[in-house]
TIVO-2410 file (N, C-alpha, C; in nm, 3 decimals):
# residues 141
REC num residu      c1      c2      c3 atome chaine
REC   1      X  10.564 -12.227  -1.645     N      A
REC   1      X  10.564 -12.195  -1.503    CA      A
REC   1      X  10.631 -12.309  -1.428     C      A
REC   2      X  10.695 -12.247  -1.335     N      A
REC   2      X  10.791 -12.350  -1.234    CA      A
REC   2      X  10.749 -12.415  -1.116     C      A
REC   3      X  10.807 -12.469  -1.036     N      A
REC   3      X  10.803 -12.483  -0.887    CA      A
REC   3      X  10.906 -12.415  -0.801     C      A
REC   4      X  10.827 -12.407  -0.710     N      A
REC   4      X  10.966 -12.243  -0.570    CA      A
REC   4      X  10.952 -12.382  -0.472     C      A
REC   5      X  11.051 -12.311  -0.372     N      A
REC   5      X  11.035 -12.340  -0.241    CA      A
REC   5      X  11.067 -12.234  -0.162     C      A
REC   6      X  10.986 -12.222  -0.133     N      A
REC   6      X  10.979 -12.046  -0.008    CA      A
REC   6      X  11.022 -12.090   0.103     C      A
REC   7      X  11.152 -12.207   0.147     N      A
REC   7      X  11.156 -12.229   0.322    CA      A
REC   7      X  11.261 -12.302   0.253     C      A
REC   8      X  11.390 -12.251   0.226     N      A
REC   8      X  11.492 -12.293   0.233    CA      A
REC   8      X  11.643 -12.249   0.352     C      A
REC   9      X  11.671 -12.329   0.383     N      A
REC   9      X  11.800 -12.310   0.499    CA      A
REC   9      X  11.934 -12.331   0.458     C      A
REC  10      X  12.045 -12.266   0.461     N      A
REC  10      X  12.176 -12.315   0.442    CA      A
REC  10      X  12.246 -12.296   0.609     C      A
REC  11      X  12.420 -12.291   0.520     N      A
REC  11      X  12.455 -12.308   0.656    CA      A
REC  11      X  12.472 -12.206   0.749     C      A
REC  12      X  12.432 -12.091   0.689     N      A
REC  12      X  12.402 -11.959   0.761    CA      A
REC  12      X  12.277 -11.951   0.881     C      A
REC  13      X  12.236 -12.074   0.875     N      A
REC  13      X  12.106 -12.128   0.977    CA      A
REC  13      X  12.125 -12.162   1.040     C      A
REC  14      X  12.132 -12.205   1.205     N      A
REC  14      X  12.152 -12.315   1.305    CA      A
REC  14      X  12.116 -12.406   1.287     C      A
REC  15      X  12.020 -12.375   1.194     N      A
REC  15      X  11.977 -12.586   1.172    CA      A
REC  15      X  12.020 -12.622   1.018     C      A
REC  16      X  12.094 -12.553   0.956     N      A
REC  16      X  12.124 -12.564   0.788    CA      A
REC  16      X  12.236 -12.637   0.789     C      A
REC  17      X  12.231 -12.712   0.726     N      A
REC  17      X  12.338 -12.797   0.682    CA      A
REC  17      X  12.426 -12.791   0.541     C      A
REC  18      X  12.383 -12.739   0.455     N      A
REC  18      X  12.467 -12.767   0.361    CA      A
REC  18      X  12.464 -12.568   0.319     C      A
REC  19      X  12.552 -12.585   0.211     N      A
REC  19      X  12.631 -12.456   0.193    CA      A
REC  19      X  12.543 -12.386   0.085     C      A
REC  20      X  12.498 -12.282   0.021     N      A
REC  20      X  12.490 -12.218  -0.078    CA      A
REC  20      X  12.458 -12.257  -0.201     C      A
REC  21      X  12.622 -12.304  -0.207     N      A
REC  21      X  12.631 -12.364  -0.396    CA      A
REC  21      X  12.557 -12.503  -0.366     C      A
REC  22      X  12.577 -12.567  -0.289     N      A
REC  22      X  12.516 -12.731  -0.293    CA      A
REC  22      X  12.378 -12.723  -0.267     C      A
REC  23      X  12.341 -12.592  -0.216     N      A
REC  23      X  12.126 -12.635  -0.226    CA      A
REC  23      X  12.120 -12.631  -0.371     C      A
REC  24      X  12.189 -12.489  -0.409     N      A
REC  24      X  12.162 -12.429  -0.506    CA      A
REC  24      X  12.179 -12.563  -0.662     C      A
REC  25      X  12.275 -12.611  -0.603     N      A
REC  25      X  12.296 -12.756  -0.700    CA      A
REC  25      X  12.220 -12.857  -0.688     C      A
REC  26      X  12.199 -12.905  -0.589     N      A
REC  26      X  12.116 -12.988  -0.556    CA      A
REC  26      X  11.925 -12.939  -0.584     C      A
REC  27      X  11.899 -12.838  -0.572     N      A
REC  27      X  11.774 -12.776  -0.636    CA      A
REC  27      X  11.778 -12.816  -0.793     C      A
REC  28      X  11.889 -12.791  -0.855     N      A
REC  28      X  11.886 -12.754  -1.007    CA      A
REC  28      X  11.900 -12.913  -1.057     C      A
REC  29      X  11.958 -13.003  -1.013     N      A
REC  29      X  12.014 -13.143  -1.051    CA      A
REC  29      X  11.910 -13.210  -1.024     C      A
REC  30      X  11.842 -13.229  -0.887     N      A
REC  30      X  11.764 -13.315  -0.854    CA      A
REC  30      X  11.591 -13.312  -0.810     C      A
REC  31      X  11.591 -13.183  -0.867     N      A
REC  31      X  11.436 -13.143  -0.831    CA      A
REC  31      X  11.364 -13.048  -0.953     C      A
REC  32      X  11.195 -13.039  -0.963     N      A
REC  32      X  11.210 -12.970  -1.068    CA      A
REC  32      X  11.164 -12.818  -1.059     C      A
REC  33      X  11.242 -12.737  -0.915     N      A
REC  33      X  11.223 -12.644  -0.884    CA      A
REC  33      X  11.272 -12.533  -0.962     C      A
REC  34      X  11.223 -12.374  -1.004     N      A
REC  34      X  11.299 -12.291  -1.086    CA      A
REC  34      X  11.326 -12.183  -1.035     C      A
REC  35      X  11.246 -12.158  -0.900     N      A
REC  35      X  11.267 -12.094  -0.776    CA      A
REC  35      X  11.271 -12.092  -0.629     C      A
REC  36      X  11.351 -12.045  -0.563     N      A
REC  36      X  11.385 -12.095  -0.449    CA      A
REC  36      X  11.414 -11.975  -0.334     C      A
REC  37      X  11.386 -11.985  -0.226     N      A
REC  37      X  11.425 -11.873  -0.151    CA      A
REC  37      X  11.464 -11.920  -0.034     C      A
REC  38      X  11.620 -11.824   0.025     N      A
REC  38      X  11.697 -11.865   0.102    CA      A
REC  38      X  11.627 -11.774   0.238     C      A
REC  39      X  11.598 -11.879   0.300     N      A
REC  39      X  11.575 -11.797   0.437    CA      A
REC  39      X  11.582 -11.887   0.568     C      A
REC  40      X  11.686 -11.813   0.570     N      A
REC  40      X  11.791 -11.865   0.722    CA      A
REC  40      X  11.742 -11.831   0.807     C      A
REC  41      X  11.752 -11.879   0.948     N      A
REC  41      X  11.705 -11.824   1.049    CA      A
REC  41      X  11.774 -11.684   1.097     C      A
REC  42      X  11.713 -11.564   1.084     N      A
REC  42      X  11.755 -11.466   1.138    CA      A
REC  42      X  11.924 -11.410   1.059     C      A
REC  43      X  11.883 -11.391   0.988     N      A
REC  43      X  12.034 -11.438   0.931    CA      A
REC  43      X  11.938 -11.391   0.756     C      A
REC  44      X  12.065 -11.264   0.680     N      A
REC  44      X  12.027 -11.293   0.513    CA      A
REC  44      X  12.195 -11.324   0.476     C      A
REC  45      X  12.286 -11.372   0.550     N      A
REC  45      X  12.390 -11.354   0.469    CA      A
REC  45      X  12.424 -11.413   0.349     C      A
REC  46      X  12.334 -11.579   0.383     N      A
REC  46      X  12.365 -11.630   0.224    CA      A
REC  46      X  12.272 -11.578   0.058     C      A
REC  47      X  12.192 -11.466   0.102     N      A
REC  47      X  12.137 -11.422   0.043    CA      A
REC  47      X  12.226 -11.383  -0.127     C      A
REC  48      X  12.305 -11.267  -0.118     N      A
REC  48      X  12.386 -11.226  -0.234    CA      A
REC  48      X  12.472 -11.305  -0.265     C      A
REC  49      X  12.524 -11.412  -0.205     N      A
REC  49      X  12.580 -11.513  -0.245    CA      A
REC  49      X  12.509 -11.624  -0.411     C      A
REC  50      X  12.412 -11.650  -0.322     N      A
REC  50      X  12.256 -11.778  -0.355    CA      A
REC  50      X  12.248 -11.632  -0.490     C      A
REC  51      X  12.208 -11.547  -0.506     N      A
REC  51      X  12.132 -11.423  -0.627    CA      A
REC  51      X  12.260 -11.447  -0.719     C      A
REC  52      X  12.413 -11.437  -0.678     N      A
REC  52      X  12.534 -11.430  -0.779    CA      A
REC  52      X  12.513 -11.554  -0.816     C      A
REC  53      X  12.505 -11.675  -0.737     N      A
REC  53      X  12.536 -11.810  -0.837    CA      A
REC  53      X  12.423 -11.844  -0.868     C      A
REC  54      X  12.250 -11.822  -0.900     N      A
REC  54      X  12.154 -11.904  -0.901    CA      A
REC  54      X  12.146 -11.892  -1.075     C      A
REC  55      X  12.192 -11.804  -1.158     N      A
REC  55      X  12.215 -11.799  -1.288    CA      A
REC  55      X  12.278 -11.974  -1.309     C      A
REC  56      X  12.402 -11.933  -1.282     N      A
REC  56      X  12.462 -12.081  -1.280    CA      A
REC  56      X  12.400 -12.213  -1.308     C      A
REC  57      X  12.316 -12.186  -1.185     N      A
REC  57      X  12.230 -12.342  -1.158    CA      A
REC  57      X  12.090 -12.298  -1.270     C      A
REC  58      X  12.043 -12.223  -1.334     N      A
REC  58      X  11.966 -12.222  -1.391    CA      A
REC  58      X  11.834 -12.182  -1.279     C      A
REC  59      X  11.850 -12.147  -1.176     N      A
REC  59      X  11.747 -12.092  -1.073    CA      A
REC  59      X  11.741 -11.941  -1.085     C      A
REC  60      X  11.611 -11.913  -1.007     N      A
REC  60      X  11.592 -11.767  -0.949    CA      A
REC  60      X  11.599 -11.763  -0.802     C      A
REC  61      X  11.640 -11.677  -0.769     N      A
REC  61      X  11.627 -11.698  -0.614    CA      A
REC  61      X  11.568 -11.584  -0.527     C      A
REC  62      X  11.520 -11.605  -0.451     N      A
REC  62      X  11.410 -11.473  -0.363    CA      A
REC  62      X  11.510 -11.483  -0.196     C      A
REC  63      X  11.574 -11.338  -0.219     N      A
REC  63      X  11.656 -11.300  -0.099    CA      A
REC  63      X  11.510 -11.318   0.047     C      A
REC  64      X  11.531 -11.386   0.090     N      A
REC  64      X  11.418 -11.397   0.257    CA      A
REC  64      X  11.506 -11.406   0.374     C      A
REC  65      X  11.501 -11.450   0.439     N      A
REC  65      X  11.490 -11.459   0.616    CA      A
REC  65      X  11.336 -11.527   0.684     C      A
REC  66      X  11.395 -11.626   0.755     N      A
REC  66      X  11.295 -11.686   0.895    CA      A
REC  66      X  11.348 -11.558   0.995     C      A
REC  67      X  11.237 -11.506   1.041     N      A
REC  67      X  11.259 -11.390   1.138    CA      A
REC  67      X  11.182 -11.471   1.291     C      A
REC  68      X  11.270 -11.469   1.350     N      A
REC  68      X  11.205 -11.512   1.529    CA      A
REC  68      X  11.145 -11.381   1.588     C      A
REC  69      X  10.984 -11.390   1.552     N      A
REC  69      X  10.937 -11.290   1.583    CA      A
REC  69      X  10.914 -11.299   1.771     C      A
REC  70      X  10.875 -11.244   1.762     N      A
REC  70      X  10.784 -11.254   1.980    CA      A
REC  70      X  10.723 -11.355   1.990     C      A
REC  71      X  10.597 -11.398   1.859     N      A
REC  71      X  10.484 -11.463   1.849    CA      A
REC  71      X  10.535 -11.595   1.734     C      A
REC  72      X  10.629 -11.643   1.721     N      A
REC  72      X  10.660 -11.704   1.643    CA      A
REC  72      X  10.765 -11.723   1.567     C      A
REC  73      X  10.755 -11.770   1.418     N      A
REC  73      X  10.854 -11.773   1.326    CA      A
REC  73      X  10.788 -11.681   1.202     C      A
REC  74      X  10.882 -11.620   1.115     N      A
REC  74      X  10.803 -11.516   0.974    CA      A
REC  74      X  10.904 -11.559   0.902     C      A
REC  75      X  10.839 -11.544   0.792     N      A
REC  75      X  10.950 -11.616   0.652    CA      A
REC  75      X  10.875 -11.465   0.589     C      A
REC  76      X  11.011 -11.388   0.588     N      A
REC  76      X  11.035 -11.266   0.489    CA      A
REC  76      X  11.059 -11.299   0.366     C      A
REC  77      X  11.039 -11.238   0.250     N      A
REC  77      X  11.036 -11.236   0.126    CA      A
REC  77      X  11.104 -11.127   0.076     C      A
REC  78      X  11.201 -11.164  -0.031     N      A
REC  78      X  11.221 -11.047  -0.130    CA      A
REC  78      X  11.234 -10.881   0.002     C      A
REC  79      X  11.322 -10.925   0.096     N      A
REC  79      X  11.365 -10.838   0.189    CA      A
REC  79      X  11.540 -10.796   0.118     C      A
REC  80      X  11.546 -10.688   0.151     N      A
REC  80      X  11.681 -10.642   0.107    CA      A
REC  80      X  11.759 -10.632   0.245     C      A
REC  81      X  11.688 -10.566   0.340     N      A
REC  81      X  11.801 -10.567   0.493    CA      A
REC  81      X  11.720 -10.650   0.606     C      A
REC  82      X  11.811 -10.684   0.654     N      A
REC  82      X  11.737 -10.752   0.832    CA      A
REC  82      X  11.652 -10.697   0.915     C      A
REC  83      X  11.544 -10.759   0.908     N      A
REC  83      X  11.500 -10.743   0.991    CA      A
REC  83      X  11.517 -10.794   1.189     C      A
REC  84      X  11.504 -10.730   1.272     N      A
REC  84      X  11.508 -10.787   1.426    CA      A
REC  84      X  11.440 -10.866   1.472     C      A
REC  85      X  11.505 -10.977   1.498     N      A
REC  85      X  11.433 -11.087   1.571    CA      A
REC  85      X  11.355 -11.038   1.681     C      A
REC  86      X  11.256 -11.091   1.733     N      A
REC  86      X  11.167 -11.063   1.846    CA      A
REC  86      X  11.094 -10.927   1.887     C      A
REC  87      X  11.101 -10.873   1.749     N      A
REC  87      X  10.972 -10.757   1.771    CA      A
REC  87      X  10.842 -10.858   1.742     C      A
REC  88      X  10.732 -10.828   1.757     N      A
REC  88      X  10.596 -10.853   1.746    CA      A
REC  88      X  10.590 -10.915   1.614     C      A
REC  89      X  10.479 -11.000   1.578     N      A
REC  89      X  10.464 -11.018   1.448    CA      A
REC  89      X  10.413 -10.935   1.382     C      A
REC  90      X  10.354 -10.858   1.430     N      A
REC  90      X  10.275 -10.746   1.362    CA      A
REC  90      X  10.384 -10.630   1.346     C      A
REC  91      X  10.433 -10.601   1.405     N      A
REC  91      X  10.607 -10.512   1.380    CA      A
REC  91      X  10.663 -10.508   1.270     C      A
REC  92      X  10.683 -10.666   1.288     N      A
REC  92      X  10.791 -10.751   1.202    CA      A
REC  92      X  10.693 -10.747   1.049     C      A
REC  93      X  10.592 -10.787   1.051     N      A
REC  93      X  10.487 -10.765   0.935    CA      A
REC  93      X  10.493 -10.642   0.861     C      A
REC  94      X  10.498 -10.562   0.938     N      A
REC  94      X  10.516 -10.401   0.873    CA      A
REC  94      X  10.613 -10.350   0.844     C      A
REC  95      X  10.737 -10.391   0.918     N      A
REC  95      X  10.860 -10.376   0.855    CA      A
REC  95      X  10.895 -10.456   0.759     C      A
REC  96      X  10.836 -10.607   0.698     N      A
REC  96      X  10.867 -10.640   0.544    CA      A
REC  96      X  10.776 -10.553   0.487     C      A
REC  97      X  10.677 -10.523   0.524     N      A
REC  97      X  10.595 -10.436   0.429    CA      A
REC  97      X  10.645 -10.324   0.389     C      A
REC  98      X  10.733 -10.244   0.470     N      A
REC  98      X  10.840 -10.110   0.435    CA      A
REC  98      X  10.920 -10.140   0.355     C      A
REC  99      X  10.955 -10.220   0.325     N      A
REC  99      X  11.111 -10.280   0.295    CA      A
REC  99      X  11.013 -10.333   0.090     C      A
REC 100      X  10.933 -10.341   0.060     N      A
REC 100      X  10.822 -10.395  -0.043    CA      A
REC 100      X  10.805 -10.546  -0.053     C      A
REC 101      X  10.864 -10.614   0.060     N      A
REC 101      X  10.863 -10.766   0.079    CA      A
REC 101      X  10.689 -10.797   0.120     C      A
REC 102      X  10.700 -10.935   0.100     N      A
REC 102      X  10.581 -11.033   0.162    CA      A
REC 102      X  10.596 -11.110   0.267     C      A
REC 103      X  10.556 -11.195   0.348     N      A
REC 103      X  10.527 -11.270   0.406    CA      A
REC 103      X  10.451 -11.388   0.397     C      A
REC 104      X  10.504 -11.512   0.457     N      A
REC 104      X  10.430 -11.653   0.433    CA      A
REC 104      X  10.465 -11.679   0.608     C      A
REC 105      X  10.288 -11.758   0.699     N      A
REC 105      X  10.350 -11.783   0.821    CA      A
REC 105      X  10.376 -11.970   0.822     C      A
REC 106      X  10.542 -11.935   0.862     N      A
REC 106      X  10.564 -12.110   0.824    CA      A
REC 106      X  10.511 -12.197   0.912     C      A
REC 107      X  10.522 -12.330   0.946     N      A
REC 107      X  10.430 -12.427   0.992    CA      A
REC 107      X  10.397 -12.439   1.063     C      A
REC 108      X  10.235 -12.360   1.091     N      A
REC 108      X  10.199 -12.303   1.183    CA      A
REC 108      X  10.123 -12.438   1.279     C      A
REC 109      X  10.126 -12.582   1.199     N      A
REC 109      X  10.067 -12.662   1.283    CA      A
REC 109      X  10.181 -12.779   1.309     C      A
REC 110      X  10.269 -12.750   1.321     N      A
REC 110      X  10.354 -12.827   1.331    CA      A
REC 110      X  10.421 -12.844   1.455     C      A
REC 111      X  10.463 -12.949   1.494     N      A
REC 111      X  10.453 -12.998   1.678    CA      A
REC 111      X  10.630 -12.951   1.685     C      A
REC 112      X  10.664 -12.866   1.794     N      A
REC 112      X  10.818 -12.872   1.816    CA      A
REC 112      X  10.916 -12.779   1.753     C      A
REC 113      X  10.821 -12.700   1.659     N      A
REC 113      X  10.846 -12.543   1.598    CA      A
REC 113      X  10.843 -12.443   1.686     C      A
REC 114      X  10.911 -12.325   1.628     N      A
REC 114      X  10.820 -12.190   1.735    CA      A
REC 114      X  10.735 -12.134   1.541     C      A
REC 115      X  10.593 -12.131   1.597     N      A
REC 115      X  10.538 -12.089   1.507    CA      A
REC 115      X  10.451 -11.991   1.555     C      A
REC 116      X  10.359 -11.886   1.473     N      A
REC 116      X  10.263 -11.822   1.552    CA      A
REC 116      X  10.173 -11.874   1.536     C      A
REC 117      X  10.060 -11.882   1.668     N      A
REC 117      X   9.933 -11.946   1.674    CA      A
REC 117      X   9.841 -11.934   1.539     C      A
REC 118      X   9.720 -12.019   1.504     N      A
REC 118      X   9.629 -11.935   1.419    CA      A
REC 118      X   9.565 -11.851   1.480     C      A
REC 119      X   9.546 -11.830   1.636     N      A
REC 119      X   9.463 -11.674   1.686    CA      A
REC 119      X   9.578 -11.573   1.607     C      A
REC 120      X   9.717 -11.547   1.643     N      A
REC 120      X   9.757 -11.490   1.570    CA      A
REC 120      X   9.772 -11.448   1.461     C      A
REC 121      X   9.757 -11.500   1.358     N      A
REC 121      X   9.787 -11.509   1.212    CA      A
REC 121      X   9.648 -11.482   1.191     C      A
REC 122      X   9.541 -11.506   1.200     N      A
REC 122      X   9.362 -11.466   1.186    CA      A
REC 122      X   9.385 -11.309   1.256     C      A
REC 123      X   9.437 -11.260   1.318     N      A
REC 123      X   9.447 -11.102   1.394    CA      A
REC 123      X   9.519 -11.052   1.296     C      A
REC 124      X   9.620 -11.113   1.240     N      A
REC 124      X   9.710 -11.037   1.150    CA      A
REC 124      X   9.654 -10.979   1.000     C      A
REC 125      X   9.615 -11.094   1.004     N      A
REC 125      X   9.510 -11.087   0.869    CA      A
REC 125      X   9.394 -11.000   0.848     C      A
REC 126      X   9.325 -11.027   0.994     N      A
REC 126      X   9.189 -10.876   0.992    CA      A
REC 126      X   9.216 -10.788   0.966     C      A
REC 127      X   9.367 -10.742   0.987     N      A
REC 127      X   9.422 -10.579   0.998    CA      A
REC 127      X   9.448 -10.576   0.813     C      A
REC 128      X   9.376 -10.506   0.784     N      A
REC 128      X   9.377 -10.465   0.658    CA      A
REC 128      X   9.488 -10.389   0.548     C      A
REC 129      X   9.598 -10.384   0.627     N      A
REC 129      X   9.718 -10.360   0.601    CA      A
REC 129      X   9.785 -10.451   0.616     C      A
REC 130      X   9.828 -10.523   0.722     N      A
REC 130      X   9.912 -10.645   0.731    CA      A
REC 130      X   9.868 -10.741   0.647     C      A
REC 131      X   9.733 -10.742   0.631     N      A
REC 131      X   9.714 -10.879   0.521    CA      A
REC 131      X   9.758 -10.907   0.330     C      A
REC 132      X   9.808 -10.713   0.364     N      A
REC 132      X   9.856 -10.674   0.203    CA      A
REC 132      X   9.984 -10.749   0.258     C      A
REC 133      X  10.051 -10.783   0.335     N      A
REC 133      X  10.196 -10.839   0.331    CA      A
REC 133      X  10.224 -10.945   0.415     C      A
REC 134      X  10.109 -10.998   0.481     N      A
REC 134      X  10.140 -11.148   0.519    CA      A
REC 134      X   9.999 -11.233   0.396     C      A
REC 135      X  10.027 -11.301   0.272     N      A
REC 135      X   9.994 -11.329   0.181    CA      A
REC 135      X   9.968 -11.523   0.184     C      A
REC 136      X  10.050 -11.560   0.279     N      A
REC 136      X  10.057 -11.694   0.272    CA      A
REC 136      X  10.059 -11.767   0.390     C      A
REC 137      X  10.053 -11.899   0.442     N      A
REC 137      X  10.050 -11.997   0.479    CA      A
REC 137      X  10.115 -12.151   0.461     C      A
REC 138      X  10.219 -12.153   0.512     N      A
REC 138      X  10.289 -12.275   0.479    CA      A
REC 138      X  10.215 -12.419   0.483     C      A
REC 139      X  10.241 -12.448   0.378     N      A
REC 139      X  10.107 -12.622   0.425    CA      A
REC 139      X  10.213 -12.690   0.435     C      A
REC 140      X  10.307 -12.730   0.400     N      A
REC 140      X  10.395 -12.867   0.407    CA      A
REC 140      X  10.518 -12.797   0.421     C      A
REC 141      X  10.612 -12.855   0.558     N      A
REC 141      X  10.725 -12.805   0.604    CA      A
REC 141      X  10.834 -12.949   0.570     C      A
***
């Protein structure tokens, strides 16, 4: 069994800096990660890119998206199409859930993010459907 990182950015991100092949290299060379998932802000384009070369690097890679929900930020999982920025989180929750994706809410205590509150994410969770597809909690950003 490996190590992931579920909150990766390229330059398909406003805040990503480096390209595709170089996370994807830089994952495989210098870390001892075996999976990784690209999720750009609002944005899957580097997605089929990152899936064609992660053989290469000896990675797996999980097609995601950071989605700018209403209430925050959502890190989609194993999503095949885009979802829309700034529907609800609970929207946005149900549409990865259509799509057979998951959800992780990223750092939800972190100063200078847009994240969703924990009132939010505790509401999301009661709902007994959304909690089949928001599954996680980011601890370290």
């Amino acid at each position: 069994m490996g190590l992931a990182d579920l909150h990766i950015h390229t330059v398909h991100s406003h805040d990503g800096t480096c390209s595709v092949a170089a996370v994807l290299k830089y994952a495989s060379e210098y870390t001892n990660l075996s999976v990784v998932a690209i999720t750009d802000h609002n944005s899957i384009r580097g997605n089929a890119e990152a899936m064609q070369l992660a053989p290469m690097y000896g990675l797996e890679v999980i097609p995601g998206c950071e989605i700018s929900t209403a209430d925050g930020h959502l890190l989609a999982l194993f999503i095949k199409e885009l979802i829309p920025a700034r529907l609800s989180l609970f929207e946005t929750i149900e549409r990865v859930g259509e799509q057979g994706g998951i959800c992780v809410a990223p750092h939800p205590s972190a100063r200078g993010t847009s994240a969703p509150s924990f009132e939010v994410i505790a509401q999301a969770i009661a709902d007994t459907d959304l909690r089949k597809v928001l599954v996680g909690i980011e601890a370290f950003n």
